[in-house]
C-alpha positions in Angstrom: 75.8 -64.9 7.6 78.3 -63.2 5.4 76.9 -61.9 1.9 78.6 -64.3 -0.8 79.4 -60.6 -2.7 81.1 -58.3 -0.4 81.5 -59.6 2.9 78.9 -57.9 4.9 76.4 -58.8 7.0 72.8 -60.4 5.8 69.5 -59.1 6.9 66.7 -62.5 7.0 63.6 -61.5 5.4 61.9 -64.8 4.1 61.9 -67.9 5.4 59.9 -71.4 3.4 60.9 -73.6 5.9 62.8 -76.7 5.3 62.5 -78.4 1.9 64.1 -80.7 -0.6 65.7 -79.8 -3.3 63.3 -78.8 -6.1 64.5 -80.8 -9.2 64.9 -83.9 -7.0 62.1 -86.0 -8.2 61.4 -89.4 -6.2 61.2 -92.8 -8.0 58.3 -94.7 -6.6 60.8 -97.2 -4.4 62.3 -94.2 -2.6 59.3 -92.6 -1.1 59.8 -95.3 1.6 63.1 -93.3 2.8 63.7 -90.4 4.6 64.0 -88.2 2.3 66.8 -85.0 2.7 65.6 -81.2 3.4 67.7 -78.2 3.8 66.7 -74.7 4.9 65.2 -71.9 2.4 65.7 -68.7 3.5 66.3 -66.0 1.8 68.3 -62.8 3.2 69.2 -58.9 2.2 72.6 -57.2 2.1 72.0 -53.9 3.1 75.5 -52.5 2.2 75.4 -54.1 -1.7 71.7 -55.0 -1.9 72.1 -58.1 -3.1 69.5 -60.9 -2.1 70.4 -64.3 -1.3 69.6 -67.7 0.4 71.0 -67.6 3.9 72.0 -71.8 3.3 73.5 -73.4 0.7 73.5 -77.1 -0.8 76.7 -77.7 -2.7 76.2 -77.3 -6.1 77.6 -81.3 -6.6 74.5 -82.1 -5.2 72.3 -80.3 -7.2 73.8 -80.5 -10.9 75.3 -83.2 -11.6 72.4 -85.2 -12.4 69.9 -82.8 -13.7 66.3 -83.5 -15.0 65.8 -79.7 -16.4 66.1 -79.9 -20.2 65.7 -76.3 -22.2 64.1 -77.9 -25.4 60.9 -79.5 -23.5 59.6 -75.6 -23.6 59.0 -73.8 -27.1 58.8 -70.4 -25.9 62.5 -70.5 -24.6 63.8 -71.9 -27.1 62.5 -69.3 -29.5 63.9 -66.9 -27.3 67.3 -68.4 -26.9 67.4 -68.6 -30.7 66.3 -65.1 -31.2 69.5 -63.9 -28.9 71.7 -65.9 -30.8 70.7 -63.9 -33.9 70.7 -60.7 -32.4 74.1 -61.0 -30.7 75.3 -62.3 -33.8 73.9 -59.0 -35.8 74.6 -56.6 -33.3 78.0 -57.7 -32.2 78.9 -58.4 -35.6 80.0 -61.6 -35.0 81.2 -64.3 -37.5 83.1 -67.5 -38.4 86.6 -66.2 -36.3 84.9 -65.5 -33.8 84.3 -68.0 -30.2 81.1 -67.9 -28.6 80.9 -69.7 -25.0 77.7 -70.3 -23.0 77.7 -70.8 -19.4 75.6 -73.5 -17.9 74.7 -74.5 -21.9 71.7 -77.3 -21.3 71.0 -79.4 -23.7 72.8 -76.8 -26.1 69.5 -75.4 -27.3 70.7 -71.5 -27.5 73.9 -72.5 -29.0 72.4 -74.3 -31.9 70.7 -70.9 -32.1 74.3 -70.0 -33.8 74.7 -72.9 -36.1 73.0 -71.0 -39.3 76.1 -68.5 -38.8 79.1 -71.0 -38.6 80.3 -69.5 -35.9 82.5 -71.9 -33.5 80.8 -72.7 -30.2 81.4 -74.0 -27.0 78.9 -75.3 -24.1 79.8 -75.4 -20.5 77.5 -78.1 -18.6 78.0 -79.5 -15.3 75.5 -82.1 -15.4 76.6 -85.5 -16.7 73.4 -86.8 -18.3 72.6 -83.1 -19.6 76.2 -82.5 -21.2 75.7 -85.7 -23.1 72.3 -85.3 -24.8 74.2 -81.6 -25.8 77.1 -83.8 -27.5 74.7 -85.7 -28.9 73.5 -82.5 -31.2 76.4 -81.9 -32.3 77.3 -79.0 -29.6 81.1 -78.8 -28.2 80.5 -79.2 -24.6 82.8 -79.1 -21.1 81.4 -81.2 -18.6 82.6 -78.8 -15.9 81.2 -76.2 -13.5 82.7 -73.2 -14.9 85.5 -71.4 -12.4 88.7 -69.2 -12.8 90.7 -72.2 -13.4 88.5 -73.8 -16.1 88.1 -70.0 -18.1 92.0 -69.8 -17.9 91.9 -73.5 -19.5 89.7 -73.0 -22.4 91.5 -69.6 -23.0 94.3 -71.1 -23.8 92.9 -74.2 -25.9 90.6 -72.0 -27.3 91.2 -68.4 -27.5 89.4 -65.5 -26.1 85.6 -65.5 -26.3 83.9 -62.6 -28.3 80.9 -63.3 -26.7 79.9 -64.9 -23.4 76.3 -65.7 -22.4 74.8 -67.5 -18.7 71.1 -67.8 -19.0 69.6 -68.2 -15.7 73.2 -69.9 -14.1 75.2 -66.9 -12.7 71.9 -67.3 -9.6 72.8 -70.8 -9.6 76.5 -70.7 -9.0 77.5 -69.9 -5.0 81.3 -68.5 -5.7 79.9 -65.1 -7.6 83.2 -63.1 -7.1 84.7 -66.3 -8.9 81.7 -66.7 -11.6 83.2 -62.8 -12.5 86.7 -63.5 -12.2 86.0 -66.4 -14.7 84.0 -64.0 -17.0 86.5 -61.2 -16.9 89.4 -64.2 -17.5 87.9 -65.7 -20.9 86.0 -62.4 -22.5 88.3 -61.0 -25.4 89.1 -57.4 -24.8 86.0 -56.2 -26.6 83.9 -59.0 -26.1 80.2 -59.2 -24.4 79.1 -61.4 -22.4 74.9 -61.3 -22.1 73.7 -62.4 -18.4 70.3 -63.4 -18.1 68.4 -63.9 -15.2 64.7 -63.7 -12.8 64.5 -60.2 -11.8 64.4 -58.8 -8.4 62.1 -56.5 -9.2 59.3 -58.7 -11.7 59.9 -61.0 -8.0 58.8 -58.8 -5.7 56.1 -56.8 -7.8 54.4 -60.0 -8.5 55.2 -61.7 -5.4 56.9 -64.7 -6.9 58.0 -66.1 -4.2 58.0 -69.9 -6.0 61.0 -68.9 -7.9 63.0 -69.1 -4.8 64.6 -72.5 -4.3 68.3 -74.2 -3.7 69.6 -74.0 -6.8 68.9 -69.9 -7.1 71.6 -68.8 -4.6 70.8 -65.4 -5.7 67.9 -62.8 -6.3 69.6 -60.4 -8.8 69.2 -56.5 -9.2 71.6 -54.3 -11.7 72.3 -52.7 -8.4 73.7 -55.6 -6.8 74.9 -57.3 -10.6 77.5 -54.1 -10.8 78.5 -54.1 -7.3 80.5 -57.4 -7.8 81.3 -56.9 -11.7 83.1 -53.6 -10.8 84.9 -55.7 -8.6 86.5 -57.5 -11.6 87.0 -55.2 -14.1 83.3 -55.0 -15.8 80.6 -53.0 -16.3 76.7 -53.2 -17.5 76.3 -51.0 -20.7 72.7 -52.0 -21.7 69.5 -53.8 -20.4 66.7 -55.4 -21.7 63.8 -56.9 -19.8 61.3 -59.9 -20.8 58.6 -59.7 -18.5 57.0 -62.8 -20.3 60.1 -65.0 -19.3 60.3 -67.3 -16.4 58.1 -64.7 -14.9 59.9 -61.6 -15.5 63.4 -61.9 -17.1 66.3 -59.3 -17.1 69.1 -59.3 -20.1 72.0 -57.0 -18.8 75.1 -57.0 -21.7 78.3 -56.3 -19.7 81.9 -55.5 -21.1 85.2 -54.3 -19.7 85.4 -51.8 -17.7 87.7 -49.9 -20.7 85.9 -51.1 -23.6 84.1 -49.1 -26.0 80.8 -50.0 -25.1 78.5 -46.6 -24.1 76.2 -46.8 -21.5 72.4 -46.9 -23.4 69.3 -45.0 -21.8 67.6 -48.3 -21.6 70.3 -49.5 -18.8 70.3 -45.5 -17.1 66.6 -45.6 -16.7 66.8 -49.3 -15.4 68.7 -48.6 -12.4 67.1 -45.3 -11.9 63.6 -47.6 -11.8 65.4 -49.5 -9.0 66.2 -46.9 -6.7 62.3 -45.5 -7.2 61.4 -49.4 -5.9 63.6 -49.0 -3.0 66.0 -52.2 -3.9 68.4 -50.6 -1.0 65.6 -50.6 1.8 64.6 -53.8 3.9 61.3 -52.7 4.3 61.0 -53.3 0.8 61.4 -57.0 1.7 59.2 -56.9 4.8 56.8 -55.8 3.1 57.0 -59.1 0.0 57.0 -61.4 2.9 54.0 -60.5 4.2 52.6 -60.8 0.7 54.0 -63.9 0.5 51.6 -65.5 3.6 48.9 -64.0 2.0 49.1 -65.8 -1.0 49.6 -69.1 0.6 46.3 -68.2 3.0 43.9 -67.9 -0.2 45.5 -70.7 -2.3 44.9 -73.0 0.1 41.5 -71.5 1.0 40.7 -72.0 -2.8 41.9 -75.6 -3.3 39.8 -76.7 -0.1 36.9 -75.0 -1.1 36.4 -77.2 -4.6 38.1 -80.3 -2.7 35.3 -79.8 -0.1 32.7 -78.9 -2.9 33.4 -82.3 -5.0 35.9 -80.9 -7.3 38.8 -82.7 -8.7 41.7 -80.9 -9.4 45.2 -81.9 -10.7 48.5 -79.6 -11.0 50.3 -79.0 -14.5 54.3 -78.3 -14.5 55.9 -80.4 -12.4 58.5 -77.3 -12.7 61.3 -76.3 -9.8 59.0 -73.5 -9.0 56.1 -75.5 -8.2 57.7 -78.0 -5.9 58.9 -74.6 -4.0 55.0 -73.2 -3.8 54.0 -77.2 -3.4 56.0 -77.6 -0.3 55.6 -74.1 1.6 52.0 -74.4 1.0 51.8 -77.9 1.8 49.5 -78.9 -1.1 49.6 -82.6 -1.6 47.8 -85.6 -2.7 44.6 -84.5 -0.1 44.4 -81.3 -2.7 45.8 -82.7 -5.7 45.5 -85.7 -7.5 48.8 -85.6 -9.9 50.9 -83.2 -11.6 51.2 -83.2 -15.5 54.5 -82.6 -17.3 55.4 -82.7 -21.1 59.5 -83.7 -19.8 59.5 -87.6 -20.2 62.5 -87.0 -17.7 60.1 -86.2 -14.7 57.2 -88.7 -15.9 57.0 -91.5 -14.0 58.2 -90.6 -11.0 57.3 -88.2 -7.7 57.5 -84.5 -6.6 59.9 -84.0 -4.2 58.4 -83.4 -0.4 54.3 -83.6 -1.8 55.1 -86.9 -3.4 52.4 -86.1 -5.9 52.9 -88.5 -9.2 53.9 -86.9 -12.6 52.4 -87.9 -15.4 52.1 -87.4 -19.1 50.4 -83.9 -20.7 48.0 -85.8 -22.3 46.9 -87.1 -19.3 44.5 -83.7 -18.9 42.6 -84.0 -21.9 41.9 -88.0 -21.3 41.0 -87.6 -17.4 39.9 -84.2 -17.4 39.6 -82.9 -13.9 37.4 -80.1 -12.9 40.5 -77.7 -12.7 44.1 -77.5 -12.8 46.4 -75.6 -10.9 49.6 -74.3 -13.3 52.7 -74.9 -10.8 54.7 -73.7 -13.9 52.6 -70.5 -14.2 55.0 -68.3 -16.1 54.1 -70.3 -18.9 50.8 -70.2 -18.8 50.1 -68.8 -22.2 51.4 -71.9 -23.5 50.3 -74.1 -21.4 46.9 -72.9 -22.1 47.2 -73.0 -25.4 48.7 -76.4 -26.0 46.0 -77.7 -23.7 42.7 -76.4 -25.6 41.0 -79.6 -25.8 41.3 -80.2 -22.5 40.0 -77.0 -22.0 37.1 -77.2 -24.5 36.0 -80.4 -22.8 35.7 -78.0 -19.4 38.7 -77.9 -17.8 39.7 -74.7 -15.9 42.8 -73.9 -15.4 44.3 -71.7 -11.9 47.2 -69.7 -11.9 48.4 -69.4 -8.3 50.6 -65.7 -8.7 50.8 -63.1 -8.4 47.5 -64.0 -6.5 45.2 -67.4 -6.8 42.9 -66.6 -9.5 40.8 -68.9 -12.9 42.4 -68.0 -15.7 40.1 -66.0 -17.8 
C-alpha cells in the first residue's frame, strides 16, 4: 500500500490477524450473528517513517456511535484540565480569544477552560457523544473535522488562538487534510497542542494492545513534521507523559513563520529518535518478535491458574484490551468477565471474546483469585480504587510490557 503521508511505499511489519472493531461491544441478542472483522496490520514507511495500519475501516463506521467517554477516568481528566490551564498561562490567553478542540468527547478538557471565560468550541463526530458535551454546556460541531469544516467555523467564528486534538489526529485517515484543516483555522500566531501514544513508549514497552482500527497511525516527531512541513507548520516544543495511555507525547506546533523558537526539550526529542532508530525496519522486526513473546507467556500464565483452580476475571473492558483479548485469544475458557466503571459498556459483550462486562464493584463482591488489567496503563488507579478488593486477596496482573503480579 501507499503511505497515507507522502505517497510512498509501506514496509508490513505486524500483523494481529483479523479482528472487530475494538469499541464495538455486543448486546447479548447479537452474539447469535456473524459478527464483522477487518484486518490489523500495521506497516513502516521507510522514506517518511511514519507507522500505520495497512487497512482501514471508514471512520463512519467507527465514530459515529461511540461508547468511549473522557470523564469515566480521573487521571485524564486531571490532565486535560491541567493543559487547559497551562495553555491558558503560557499562551496568554483570555476572554477574546477562541479555543477549538479536535475530536472534543464529552467536552471534559474544554470545561478545563471555563474558570477563564474564554470562548470555546468542541468538534465531535459521534452523535450520542456530541450530545452528552451539549448537555454541559460545551459548544459543540457534530462533524468530523476537515478542510471544508475549518474554513466554515473560520468564518462563523474567527481564527482559533489555540487548537488542541488529544489522541484524534491517529484516528483520522486523511492526515494531509487533518493539517490542511489545522493550518486553515490556527490564527497567525496561534498553537495548536497535538497529543498522542508515542512510537517510541510503543515499541520500548512493547504495547502492541494500543494498536487497533481506530489508530490509523503510530506517531513519531519524525514522521508528525514530515506532513506538517507540508502545510505550512512546524513543532517548536515537546513534552512527554509517560504515565498517559501508556506513554503520551505533547508536541505544540505553530506556523511555519511564527515567532515560536524551537525549545531544547523538542531538539533533544528528535535527536532521542534517531538514537532509537525510528528510520530503520529492523527496529520494527525486532518489536514484532517481542510481540509473540508476550502473547506465548500470557497465555502460558492464564492456563497455569485456570489449570491450578484459579478464578480469574479481566478489569477495563478498554479498546486496548479487546486488541490483546483477540490476538491472544483469551476468552471465557480463561476469563470469567471483564469489569468496567463506563455504565456505557456494562451490560453488554467484548467484541470477538464475547466476555460479559460488568460493574467495578463486581470485584470486591465476587472476588476472583486474580484479575488481569486489559486497561493496564491505568493501573495505578485501578489499583487503587480497587483496594478492598485487593485487601480481601485479590491479585491483580498487568499483561505489558511483559505478563507479571502487580507488586
Amino acid at each position: 500500500m501507499r503511505c497515507r503521508s507522502c505517497g510512498a511505499d509501506v514496509r508490513s511489519f505486524l500483523d494481529l490477524g483479523s479482528t472487530p472493531l475494538a469499541n464495538s461491544f455486543l448486546k447479548e441478542e447479537q452474539l447469535r450473528s456473524v459478527e464483522p472483522s477487518f484486518p490489523l496490520e500495521v506497516g513502516f514507511c521507510p522514506t517518511c517513517t511514519l507507522v500505520q495500519l495497512m487497512h482501514t475501516v471508514p471512520p463512519e463506521q467507527i465514530f459515529r456511535d461511540y461508547v468511549y467517554v473522557t470523564s469515566t477516568s480521573s487521571s485524564i481528566t486531571e490532565h486535560f484540565h491541567a493543559l487547559a490551564r497551562e495553555a491558558v498561562s503560557r499562551f496568554d490567553l483570555s476572554a477574546d480569544d477562541l479555543v477549538v478542540e479536535i475530536g472534543s468527547n464529552d467536552g471534559t478538557l474544554l470545561r478545563g477552560f471555563e474558570p477563564s471565560g474564554i470562548r470555546t468550541l468542541g468538534i465531535e463526530p459521534a452523535t450520542n457523544i456530541a450530545a452528552i458535551a451539549r448537555a454541559h454546556g460545551i459548544e459543540t460541531v457534530n462533524e468530523f473535522f476537515e478542510p471544508g469544516i475549518a474554513r466554515r467555523l473560520r468564518e462563523e467564528h474567527g481564527p482559533a488562538s489555540f487548537m488542541v486534538g488529544c489522541n484524534v489526529v491517529a484516528h483520522i485517515p486523511d492526515l494531509n487534510g487533518t493539517m490542511e484543516g489545522v493550518a486553515t483555522l490556527l490564527a497567525d500566531e496561534g498553537v495548536f497542542q497535538v497529543e498522542a501514544p508515542y512510537l517510541l513508549e510503543l515499541l520500548d514497552r512493547a504495547e502492541f494492545d494500543t494498536v487497533y482500527h481506530e489508530h490509523f497511525f503510530y506517531f513519531s516527531l519524525r514522521a508528525l513534521e514530515h506532513v506538517m512541513e507540508r502545510h505550512g507548520l512546524r513543532i517548536f516544543d515537546v513534552e512527554l507523559f509517560p504515565d498517559v495511555h501508556g506513554g503520551t507525547i505533547r508536541a505544540s506546533v505553530c506556523r511555519t513563520g511564527a515567532s515560536f523558537e524551537r525549545t531544547a526539550a523538542a531538539a533533544g526529542a528528535f535527536e532521542r529518535e534517531e538514537e532509537a532508530g525510528v528510520g530503520e525496519f529492523a527496529t520494527y522486526a525486532d518489536f514484532a518478535e517481542r510481540v509473540a513473546g508476550i502473547r506465548e507467556s500470557l497465555l502460558r500464565m492464564l492456563g497455569d491458574l485456570r489449570r491450578g483452580g484459579a478464578r480469574v476475571a479481566g478489569y477495563g473492558a478498554a479498546a486496548k484490551g479487546n486488541t490483546l483479548l483477540n490476538y491472544c485469544g483469551i476468552g471465557p475458557d480463561l476469563l470469567d468477565y471483564v469489569a468496567d466503571k463506563n455504565p456505557l459498556k456494562q451490560g453488554l459483550y467484548t467484541p470477538g471474546m464475547h466476555l460479559p462486562v460488568v460493574e467495578a464493584s463486581r470485584l470486591a463482591e465476587d472476588r476472583p483469585d486474580y484479575t488481569l488489567i486489559l486497561a493496564w496503563n491505568m493501573a495505578d488507579e485501578i489499583v487503587a480504587e480497587q483496594a478492598e478488593y485487593r485487601a480481601r486477596g485479590g491479585r491483580f496482573i498487568r499483561p505489558i510490557p511483559e505478563p507479571a503480579e502487580v507488586e
